[in-house]
C-alpha positions as CSV (number, residue, x, y, z in Angstrom):
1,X,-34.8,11.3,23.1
2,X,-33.6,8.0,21.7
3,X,-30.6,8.4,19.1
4,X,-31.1,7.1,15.8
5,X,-29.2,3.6,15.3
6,X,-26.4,3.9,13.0
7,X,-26.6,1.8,10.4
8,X,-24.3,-1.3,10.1
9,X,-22.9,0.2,6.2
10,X,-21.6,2.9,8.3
11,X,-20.1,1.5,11.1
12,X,-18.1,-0.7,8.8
13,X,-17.3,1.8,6.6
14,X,-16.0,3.7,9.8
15,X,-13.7,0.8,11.2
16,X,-12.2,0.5,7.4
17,X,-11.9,4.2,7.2
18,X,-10.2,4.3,10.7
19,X,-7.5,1.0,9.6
20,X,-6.8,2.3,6.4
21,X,-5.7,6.0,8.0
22,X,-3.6,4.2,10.6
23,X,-1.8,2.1,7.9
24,X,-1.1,4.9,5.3
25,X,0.5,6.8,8.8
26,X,2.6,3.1,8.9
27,X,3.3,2.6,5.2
28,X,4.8,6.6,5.3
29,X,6.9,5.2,8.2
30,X,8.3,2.2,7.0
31,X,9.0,4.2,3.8
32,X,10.9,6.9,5.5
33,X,13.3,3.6,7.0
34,X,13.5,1.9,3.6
35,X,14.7,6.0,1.9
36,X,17.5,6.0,4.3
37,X,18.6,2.1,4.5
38,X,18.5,2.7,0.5
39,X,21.4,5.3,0.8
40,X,23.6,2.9,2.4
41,X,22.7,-0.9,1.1
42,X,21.7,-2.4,-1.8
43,X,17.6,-2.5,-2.4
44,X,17.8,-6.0,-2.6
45,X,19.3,-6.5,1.0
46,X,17.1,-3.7,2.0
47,X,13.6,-5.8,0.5
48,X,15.4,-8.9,2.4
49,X,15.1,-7.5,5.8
50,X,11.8,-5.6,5.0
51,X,10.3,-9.2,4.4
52,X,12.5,-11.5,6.8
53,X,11.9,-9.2,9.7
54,X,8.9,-9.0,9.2
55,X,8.1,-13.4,8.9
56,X,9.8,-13.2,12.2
57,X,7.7,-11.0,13.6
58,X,4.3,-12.8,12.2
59,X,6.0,-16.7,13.2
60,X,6.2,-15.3,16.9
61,X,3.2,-13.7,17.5
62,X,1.0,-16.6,15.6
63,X,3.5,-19.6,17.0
64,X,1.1,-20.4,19.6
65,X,-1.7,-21.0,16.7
66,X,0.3,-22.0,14.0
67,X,-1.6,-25.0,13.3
68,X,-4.8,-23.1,12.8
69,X,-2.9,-20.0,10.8
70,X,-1.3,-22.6,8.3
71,X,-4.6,-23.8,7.0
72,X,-5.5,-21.8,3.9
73,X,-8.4,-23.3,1.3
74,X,-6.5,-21.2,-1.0
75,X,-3.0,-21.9,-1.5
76,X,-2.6,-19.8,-4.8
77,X,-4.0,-17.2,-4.3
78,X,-1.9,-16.5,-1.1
79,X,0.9,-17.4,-2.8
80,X,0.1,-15.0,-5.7
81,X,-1.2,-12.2,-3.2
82,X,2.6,-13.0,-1.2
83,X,4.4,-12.1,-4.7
84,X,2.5,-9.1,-5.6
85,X,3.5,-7.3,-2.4
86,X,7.0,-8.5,-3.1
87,X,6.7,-7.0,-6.6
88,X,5.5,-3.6,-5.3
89,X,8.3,-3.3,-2.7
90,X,10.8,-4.0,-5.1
91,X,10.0,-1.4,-7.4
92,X,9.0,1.4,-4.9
93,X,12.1,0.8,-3.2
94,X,14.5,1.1,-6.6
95,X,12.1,4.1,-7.2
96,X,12.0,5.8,-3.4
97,X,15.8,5.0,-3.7
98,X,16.1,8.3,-6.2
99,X,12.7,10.1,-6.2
100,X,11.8,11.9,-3.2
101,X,9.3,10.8,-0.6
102,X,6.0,12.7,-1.6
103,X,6.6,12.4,-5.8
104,X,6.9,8.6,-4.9
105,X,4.0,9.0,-2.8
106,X,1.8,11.1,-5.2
107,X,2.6,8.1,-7.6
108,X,1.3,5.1,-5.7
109,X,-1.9,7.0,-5.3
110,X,-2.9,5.6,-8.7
111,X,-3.5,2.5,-7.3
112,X,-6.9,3.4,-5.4
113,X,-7.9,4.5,-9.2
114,X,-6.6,1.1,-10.6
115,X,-8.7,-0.6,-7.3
116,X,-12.0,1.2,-8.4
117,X,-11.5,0.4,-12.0
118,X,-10.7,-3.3,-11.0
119,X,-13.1,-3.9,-8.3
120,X,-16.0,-4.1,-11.1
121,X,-14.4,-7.2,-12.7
122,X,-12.6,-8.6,-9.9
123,X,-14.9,-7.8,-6.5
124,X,-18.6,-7.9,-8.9
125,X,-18.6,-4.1,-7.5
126,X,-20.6,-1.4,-9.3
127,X,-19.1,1.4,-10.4
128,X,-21.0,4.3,-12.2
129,X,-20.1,6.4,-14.7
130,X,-19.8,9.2,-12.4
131,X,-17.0,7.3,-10.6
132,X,-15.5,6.2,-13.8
133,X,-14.5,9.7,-14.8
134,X,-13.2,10.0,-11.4
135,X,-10.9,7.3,-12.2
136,X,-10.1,9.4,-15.6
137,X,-9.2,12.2,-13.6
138,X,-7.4,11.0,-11.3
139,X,-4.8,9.6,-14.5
140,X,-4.9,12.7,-15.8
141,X,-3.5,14.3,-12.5
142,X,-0.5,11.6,-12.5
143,X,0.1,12.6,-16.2
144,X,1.0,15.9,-14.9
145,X,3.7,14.2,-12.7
146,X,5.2,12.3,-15.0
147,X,5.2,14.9,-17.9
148,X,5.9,12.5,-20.4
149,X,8.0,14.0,-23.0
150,X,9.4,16.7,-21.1
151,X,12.8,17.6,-19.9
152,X,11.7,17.4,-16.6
153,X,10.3,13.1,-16.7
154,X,12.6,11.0,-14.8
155,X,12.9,7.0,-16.0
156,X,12.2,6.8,-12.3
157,X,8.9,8.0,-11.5
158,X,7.6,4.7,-13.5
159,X,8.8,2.6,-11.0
160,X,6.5,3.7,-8.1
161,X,3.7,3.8,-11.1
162,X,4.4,0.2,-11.2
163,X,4.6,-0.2,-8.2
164,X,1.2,1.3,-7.4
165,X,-0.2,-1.0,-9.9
166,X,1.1,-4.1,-8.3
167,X,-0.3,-2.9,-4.9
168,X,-3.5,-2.2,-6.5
169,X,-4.0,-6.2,-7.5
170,X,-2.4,-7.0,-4.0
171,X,-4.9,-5.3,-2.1
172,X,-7.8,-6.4,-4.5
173,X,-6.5,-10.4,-3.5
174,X,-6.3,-9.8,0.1
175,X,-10.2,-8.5,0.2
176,X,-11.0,-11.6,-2.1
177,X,-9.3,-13.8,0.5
178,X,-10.6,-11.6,3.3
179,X,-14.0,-13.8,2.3
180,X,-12.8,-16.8,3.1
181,X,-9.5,-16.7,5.2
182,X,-9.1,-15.5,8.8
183,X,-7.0,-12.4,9.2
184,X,-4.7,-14.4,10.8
185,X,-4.2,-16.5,7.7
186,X,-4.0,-13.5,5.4
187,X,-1.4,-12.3,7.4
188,X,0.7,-15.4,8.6
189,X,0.8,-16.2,4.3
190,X,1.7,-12.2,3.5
191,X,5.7,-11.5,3.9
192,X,6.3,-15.7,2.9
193,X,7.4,-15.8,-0.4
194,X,9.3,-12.3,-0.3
195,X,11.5,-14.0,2.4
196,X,11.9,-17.1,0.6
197,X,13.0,-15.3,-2.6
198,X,15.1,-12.7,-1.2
199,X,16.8,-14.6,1.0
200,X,18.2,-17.0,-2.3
201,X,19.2,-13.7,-4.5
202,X,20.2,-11.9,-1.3
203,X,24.2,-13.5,-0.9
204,X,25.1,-11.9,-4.1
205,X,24.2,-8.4,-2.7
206,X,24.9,-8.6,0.7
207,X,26.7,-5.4,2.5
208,X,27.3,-6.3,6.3
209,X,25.3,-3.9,8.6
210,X,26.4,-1.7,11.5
211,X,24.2,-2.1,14.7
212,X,22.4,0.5,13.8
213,X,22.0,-0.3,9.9
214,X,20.7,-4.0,12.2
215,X,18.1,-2.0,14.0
216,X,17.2,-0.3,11.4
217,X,16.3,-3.3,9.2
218,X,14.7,-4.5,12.1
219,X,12.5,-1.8,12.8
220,X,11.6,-2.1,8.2
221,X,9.8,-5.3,9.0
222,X,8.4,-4.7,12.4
223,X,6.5,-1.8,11.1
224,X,5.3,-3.6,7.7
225,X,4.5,-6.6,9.5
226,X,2.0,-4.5,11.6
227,X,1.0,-1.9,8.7
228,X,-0.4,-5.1,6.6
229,X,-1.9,-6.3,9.6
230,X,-4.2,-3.1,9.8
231,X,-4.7,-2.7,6.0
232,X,-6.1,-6.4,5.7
233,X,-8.4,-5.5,8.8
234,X,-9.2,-2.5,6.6
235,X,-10.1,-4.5,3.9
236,X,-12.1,-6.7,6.1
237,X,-14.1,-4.2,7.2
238,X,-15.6,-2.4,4.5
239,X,-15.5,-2.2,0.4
240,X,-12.0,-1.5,-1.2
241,X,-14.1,1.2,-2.9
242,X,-15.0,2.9,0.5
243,X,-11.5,2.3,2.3
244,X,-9.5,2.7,-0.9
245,X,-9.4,6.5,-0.9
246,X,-8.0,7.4,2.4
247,X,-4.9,6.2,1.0
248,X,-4.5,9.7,-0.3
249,X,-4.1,10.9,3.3
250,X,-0.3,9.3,2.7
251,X,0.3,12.1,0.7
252,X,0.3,14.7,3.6
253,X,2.8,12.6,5.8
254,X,5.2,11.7,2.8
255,X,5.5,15.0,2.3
256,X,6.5,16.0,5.5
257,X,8.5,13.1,6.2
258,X,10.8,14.1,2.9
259,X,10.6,17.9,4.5
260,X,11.8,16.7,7.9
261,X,14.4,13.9,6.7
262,X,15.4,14.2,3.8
263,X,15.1,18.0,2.6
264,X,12.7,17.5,0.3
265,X,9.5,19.5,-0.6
266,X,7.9,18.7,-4.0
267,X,7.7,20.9,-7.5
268,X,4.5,22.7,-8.0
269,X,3.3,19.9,-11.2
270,X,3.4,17.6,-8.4
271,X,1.8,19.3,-5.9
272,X,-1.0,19.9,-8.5
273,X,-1.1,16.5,-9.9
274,X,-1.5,15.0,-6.3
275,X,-4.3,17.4,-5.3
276,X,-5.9,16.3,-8.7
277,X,-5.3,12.5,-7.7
278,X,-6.1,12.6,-4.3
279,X,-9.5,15.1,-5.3
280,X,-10.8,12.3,-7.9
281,X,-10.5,10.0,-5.3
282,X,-12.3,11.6,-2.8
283,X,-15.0,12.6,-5.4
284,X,-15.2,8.7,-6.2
285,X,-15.6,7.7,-2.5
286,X,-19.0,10.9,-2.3
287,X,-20.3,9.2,-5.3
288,X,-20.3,5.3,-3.3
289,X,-21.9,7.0,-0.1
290,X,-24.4,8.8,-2.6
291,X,-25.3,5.1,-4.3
292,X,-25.3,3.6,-0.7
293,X,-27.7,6.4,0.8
294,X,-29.9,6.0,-2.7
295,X,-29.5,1.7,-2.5
């Protein structure tokens, strides 16, 4: 018997699927490094080495082909994609630096739901009304984190809200640029301006490491040089509405990694308000396989 051919849709949705799992596994990582380094350095040294390891890291590997990685047809738009991602680590860094791992976690999930929203005006993706009180939902469950107006809302937990916004925009750019620019490109332009910036407002923070505060820092920018690698071939793979999703699946290792690390294990409101985030996601992504399958 001859097996059916898998459709093309579903291969690619498949390879996004499978980056975007493998980065969320990264992100969690390079998280857990940045929650520690926090406790000991300022998080402006701390988003210095997260970005200047990292551009030393990307100018190795791509030195051989740095002629062909420099060449971008869109110089703004890297630039602005660049700054987003250095907005977003900035403020889930201050955040992570008091909130524990999985309530951080739980609040970044928003972005997927600010991706879906987005990717109607921004990608010329459709998104039914189906999905669009997915989106609703999904709000609603970070409302229940926040608890705005109660005793128990922290200043803090808007910081990784913000955050999760920013990263939302800087994920949208990097699958506009993934139509033009190599991956390469993309990823040779990603940690530039953080590096640049940091490294000018870095001297009026800086605490002098230890060898292993060193390797630690090191090890902050190996890991998010390689995580953005994989979420840009994510990206490239299939729609931000298909891949966006499985971002939820951070959820899971933040959570353990605060267990494990730090001592942390989150309140039942935000146990309940991730499920509810990370079940209107997964409802969005069944309602773009059922308008693929009817398509």
């Amino acid at each position: 018997m001859i097996p059916a051919t898998v459709p093309q849709a579903v291969l690619e949705a498949r390879r996004g699927i499978g980056w975007m799992l493998v980065t969320m596994i990264l992100f969690v990582s390079m998280d857990t490094v940045a929650k520690h380094l926090t406790a000991l350095y300022p998080v402006t040294q701390v988003v210095w080495a997260r970005f200047v390891f990292h551009t030393l890291l990307i100018g190795i590997l791509l030195a051989p082909r740095a002629r062909l990685t420099m060449v971008t047809r869109r110089p703004g738009l890297q630039f602005l994609r660049s700054t987003l991602l250095l907005a977003t680590t900035i403020l889930f860094f201050s955040g992570l630096r008091i909130l524990p791992m999985a309530e951080s976690a739980a609040m970044m999930q928003v972005g997927p739901l600010v991706i879906t929203a987005l990717s109607v005006p921004l990608l010329g993706e459709l998104v039914g009304i189906r999905r669009w009180m997915g989106v609703i939902a999904g709000f609603a469950g970070a409302l229940l984190i926040i608890r705005p107006g109660s005793e128990a809302m922290q200043i803090a937990i808007l910081l990784p809200l913000a955050a999760a916004v920013s990263n939302a925009l800087y994920q949208i750019t990097t699958r506009i640029l993934s139509r033009s620019e190599s991956t390469m490109t993309i990823l040779f332009y990603t940690p530039l301006t953080g590096a640049l910036l940091m490294s000018a407002a870095v001297p009026l923070f800086w605490v002098t490491p230890d060898a292993e505060g060193w390797a630690m820092m090191a090890l902050l920018g190996l890991i998010g040089g390689v995580s953005h690698f994989t979420l840009i071939k994510a990206f490239t793979a299939a729609p931000a509405a298909t891949v966006a999703p499985f971002g939820y699946s951070s959820l899971i290792w933040a959570t353990l990694s605060g267990l494990v690390f730090f001592g942390d294990f989150p309140d039942r409101w935000t146990i309940i308000g991730a499920l509810v985030i990370a079940g209107s996601g997964l409802y969005i992504l069944h309602r773009e396989h059922v308008r693929k399958r009817s398509d």
